[in-house]
C-alpha positions in Angstrom: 49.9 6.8 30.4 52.4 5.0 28.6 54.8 2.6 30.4 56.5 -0.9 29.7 55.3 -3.9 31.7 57.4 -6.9 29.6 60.6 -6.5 28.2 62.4 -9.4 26.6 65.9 -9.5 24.9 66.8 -12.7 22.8 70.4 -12.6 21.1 70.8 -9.0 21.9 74.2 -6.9 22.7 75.5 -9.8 25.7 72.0 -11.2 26.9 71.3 -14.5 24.2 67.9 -14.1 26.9 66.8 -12.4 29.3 64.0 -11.2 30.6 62.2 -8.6 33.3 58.7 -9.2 34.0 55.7 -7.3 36.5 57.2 -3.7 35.5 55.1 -0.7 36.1 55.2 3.1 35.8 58.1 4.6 38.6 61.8 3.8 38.3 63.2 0.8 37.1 67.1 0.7 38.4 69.9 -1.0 37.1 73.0 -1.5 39.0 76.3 -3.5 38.7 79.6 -3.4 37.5 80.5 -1.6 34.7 80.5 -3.5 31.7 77.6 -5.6 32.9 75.4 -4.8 30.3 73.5 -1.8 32.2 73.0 0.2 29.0 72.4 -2.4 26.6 68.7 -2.8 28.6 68.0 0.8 28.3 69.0 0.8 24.3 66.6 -2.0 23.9 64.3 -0.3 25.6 64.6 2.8 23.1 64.7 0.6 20.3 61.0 0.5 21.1 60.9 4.3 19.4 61.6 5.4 15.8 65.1 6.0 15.3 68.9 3.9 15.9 68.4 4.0 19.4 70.6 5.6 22.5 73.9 4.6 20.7 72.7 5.3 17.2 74.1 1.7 16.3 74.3 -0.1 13.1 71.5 -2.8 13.2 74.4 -5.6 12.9 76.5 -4.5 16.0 73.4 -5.2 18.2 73.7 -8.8 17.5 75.0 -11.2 20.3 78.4 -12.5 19.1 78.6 -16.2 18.3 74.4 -16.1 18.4 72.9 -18.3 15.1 69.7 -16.2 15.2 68.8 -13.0 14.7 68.1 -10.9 17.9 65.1 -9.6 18.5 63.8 -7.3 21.6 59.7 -7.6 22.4 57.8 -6.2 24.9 53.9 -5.7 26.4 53.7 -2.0 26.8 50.4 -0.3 28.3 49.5 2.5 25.6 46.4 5.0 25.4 45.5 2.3 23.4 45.7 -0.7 25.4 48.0 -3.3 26.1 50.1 -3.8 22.9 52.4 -6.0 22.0 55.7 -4.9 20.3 58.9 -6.1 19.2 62.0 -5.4 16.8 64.9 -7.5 15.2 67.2 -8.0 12.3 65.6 -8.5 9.3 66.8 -11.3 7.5 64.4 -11.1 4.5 65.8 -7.8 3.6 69.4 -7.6 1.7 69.9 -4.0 3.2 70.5 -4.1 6.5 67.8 -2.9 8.7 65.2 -4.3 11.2 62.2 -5.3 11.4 59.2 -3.8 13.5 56.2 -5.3 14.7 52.9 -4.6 16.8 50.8 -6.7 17.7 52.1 -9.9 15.6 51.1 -8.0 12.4 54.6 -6.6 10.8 54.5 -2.5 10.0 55.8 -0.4 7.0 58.0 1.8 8.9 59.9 2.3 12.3 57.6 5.5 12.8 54.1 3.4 14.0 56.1 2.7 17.1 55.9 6.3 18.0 52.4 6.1 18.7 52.5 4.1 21.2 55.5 4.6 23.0 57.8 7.8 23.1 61.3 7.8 24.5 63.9 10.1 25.7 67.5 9.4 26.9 70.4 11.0 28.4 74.0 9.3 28.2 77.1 9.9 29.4 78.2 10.6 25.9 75.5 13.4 25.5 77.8 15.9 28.9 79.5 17.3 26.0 76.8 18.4 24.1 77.2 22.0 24.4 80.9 21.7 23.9 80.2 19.4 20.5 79.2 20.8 16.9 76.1 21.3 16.3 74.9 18.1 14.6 74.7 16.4 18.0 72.6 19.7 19.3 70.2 19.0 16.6 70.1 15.6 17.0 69.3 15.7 20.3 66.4 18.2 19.5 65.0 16.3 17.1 64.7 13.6 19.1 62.7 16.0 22.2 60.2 16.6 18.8 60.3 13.2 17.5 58.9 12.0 20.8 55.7 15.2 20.6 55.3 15.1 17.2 55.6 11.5 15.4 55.6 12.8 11.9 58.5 15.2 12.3 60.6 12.0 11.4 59.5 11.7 8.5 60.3 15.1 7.7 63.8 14.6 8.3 64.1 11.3 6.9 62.5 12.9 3.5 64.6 15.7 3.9 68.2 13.9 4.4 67.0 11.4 1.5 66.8 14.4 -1.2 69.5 16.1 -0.2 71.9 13.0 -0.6 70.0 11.8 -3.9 71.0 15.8 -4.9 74.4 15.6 -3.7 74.9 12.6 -5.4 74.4 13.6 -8.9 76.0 16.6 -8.5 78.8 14.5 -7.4 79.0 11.9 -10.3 77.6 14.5 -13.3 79.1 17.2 -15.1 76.0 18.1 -16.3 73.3 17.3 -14.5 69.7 16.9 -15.6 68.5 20.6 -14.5 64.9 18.9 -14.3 65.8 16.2 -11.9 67.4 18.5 -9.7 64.9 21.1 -9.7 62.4 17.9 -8.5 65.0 17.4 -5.3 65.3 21.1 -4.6 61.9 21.7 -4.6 61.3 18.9 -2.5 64.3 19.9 0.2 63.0 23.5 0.1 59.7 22.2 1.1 60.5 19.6 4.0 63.5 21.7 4.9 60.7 24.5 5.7 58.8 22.7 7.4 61.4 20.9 10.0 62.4 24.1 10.7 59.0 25.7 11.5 58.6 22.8 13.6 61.8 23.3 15.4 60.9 26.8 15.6 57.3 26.2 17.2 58.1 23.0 20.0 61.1 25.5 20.9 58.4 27.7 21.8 56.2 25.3 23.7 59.6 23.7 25.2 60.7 27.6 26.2 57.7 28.3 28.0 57.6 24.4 29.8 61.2 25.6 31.1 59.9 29.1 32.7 57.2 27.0 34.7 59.5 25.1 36.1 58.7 25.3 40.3 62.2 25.4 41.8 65.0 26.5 39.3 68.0 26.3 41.5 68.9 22.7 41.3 68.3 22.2 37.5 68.5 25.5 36.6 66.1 27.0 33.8 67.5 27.3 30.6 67.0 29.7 27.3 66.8 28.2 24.5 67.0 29.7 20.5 67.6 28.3 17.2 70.6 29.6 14.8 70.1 29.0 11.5 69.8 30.7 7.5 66.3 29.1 7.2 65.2 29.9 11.1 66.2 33.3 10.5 64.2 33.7 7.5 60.8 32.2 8.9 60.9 34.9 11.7 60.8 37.5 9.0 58.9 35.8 5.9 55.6 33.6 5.8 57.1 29.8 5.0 56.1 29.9 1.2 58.2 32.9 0.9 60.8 31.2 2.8 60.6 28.2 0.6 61.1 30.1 -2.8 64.1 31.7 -1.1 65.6 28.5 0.2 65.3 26.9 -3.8 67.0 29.7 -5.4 69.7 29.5 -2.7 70.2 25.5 -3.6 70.1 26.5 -7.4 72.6 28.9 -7.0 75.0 26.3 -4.7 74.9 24.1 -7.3 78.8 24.1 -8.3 79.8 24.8 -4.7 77.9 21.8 -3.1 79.7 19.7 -6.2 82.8 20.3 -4.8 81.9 20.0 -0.9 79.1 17.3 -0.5 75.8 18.5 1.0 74.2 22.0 0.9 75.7 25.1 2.1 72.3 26.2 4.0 69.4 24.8 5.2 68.0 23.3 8.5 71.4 21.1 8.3 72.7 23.3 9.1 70.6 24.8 12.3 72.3 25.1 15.9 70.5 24.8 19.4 71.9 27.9 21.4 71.3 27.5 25.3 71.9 30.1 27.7 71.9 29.5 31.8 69.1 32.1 32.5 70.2 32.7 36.2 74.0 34.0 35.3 72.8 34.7 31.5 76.0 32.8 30.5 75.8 30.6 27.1 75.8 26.9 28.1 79.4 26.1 26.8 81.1 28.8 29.4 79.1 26.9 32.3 81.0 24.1 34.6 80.7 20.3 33.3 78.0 20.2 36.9 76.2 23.2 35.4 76.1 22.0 32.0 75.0 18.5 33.3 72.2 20.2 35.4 70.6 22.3 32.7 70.6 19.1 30.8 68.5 17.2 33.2 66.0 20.4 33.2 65.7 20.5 29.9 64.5 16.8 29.7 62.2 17.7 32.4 61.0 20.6 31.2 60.1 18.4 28.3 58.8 15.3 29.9 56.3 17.9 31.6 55.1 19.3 28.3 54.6 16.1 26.8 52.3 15.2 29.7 50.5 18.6 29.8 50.3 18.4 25.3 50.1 14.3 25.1 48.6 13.2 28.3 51.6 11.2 29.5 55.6 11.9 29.7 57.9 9.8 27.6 59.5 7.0 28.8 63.0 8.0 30.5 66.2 6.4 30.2 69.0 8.3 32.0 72.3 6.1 31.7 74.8 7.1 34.3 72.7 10.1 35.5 72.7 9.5 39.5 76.5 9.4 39.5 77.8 12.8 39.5 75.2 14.4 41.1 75.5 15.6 45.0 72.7 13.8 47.3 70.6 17.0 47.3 70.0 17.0 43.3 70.0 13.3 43.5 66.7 13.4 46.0 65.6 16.2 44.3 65.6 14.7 40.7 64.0 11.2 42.1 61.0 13.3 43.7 60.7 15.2 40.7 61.1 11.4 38.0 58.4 10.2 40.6 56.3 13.1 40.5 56.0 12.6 36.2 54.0 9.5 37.2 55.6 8.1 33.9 58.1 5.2 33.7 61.8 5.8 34.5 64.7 3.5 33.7 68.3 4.0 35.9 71.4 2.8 35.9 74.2 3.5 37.9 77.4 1.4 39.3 76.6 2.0 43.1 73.0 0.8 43.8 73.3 2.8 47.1 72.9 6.2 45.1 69.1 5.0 44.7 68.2 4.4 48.5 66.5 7.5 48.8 63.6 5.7 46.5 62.9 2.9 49.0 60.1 0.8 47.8 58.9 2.9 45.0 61.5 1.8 42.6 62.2 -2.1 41.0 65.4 -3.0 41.4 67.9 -5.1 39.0 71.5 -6.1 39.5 73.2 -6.8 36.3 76.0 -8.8 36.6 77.8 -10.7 33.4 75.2 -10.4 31.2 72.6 -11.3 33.6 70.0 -9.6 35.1 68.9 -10.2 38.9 65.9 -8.6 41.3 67.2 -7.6 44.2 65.3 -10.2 46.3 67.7 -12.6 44.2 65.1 -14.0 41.8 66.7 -14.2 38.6 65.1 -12.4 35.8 65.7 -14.2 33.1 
């Protein structure tokens, strides 16, 4: 199991400090106004992950305006491992702008050792129109369901987006380009490119069948789910290395067109996450904004039971704003079936009343101005 106990925010979004101490695994609620700061708690929280957190921010926006340091957010999380200690912040030895990571008071190489420890998963308000959006927010969102399983597809992506932009910029800025050199980035996309999409390909498998065990399908409603995509396509007919070979002579052969237009005309960039509700066997973009919102919620279970059944323990949940437009039967439905996880959940939510159904099984925080209050009015910070 995998949950925080310590979280502490210093100079971060509107807390210059704050605090919440004695957590355990369960729900964590946040209530209060909006505006309060509510979801700048959960993205510190997911800032304890690989990635740009629940907002995908810059690492400069996260600093607290007027603040002379550099924020920072730490925390004592229990891992398979342990207690551990963990924490992230500006670097201000580093001209690029990026942050720092460290575990255990010894500083790490990369964002990605966080993922051993801790996995997160969010949902935002922002994320209701993801079957309505292009498909670079589908994928995204995907990604981020593997990154949490499977730590190293990160670096596959990261490897993957770094060649195709050092590709895209010398076709950009050469009228000749050094046929060598590109071959070197070609080979190398054809090769990660494969493999994030096998990888999409198999957790959409273990995901799929996570969704059909599902016990009671009518509230969050079980979805089907399938990948779109050139290179998908071609790894259901074609062993990879096949599929690779293909996928370089497609790149040689876009040269001249990806000049003009930036990027690469195929590859896993291009993939699209297709979900169908499996009840009515309509696509997930026909559904109502409540049907859409529901399947959303059983996807992320669906996944949270998978990691626990694969990884021992679910990820850490943040659901921002998820209480508030569901009817009180899916909201006590939902809480039974967070509590059931037996991971750690954080909440927010305007109206702390949509929680009562949790009685004493949750901690409760009212966040008011930038502060952050238990709800016996001890002031955590």
């Amino acid at each position: 199991m995998a949950f925080i106990r310590t979280l502490q925010m210093t100079h971060f979004r509107c807390y210059e400090g704050a605090r919440l101490d004695g957590l355990r695994p369960g729900v964590v609620v946040l209530s209060g106004p909006n505006g309060a700061g509510k979801t700048n708690v959960l993205e510190a929280v997911s800032l304890l992950s690989p990635g740009r957190g629940l907002r995908g921010a810059r690492v400069s926006e996260m600093q607290c305006r007027d603040a002379r340091q550099p924020w920072a957010v730490a925390a004592e999380a229990e891992t398979p491992y342990g207690l551990v200690r963990m924490g992230t912040g500006l670097d201000t030895q580093s001209v690029a702008e990026k942050r720092i990571v460290r575990i255990n008071g010894e500083t790490v190489r990369a964002q990605t050792a966080l993922a051993e420890y801790l996995a997160c998963v969010w949902l935002t308000p922002q994320m209701d129109r993801l079957f309505l959006e292009g498909a670079s927010a589908r994928r995204k969102f995907l990604d981020r369901l593997i990154f949490a399983f499977d730590p190293g597809h990160a670096g596959r992506v990261t490897r993957y987006e770094n060649a195709m932009s050092q590709r895209s910029k010398i076709l950009r800025e050469n009228e000749r380009p050094d046929p060598v050199w590109l071959d070197g980035l070609e080979a190398q996309m054809a090769e990660t490119g494969v493999a994030i999409a096998a990888a999409r390909l198999d957790f959409m498998a273990l995901l799929q069948q996570a969704c059909d065990q599902a016990a009671d399908d009518t509230l969050f409603p079980r979805a089907i789910l399938s990948l779109r995509g050139t290179i998908e396509e071609l790894l259901r007919q074609a062993p990879a290395l096949e599929v690779e070979d293909i996928f370089r002579y497609q790149l040689r052969d876009s040269r001249s067109t990806d000049a003009r237009t930036g990027g690469a005309a195929t590859g896993p960039h291009k993939g699209d996450l297709f979900v169908v509700y499996a009840a009515k066997s309509m696509p997930a973009d026909q559904c109502s904004t409540g049907e859409q919102k529901a399947l959303l919620i059983g996807i992320t279970l669906a996944h949270s039971r998978l990691m626990a059944a694969e990884r021992g323990a679910p990820p850490i949940l943040l659901l921002d704003e998820v209480a508030a437009h569901l009817d009180r039967g899916r909201r006590v439905t939902l809480y039974e079936i967070l509590l059931g996880l037996g991971g750690q959940v954080w909440m927010t939510g305007t109206d702390a009343h949509l929680f009562d159904s949790l009685g004493v099984r949750a901690h409760y925080f009212h966040v008011e101005k930038s502060h952050l209050l238990r709800r016996d009015g001890a002031v955590a910070a």
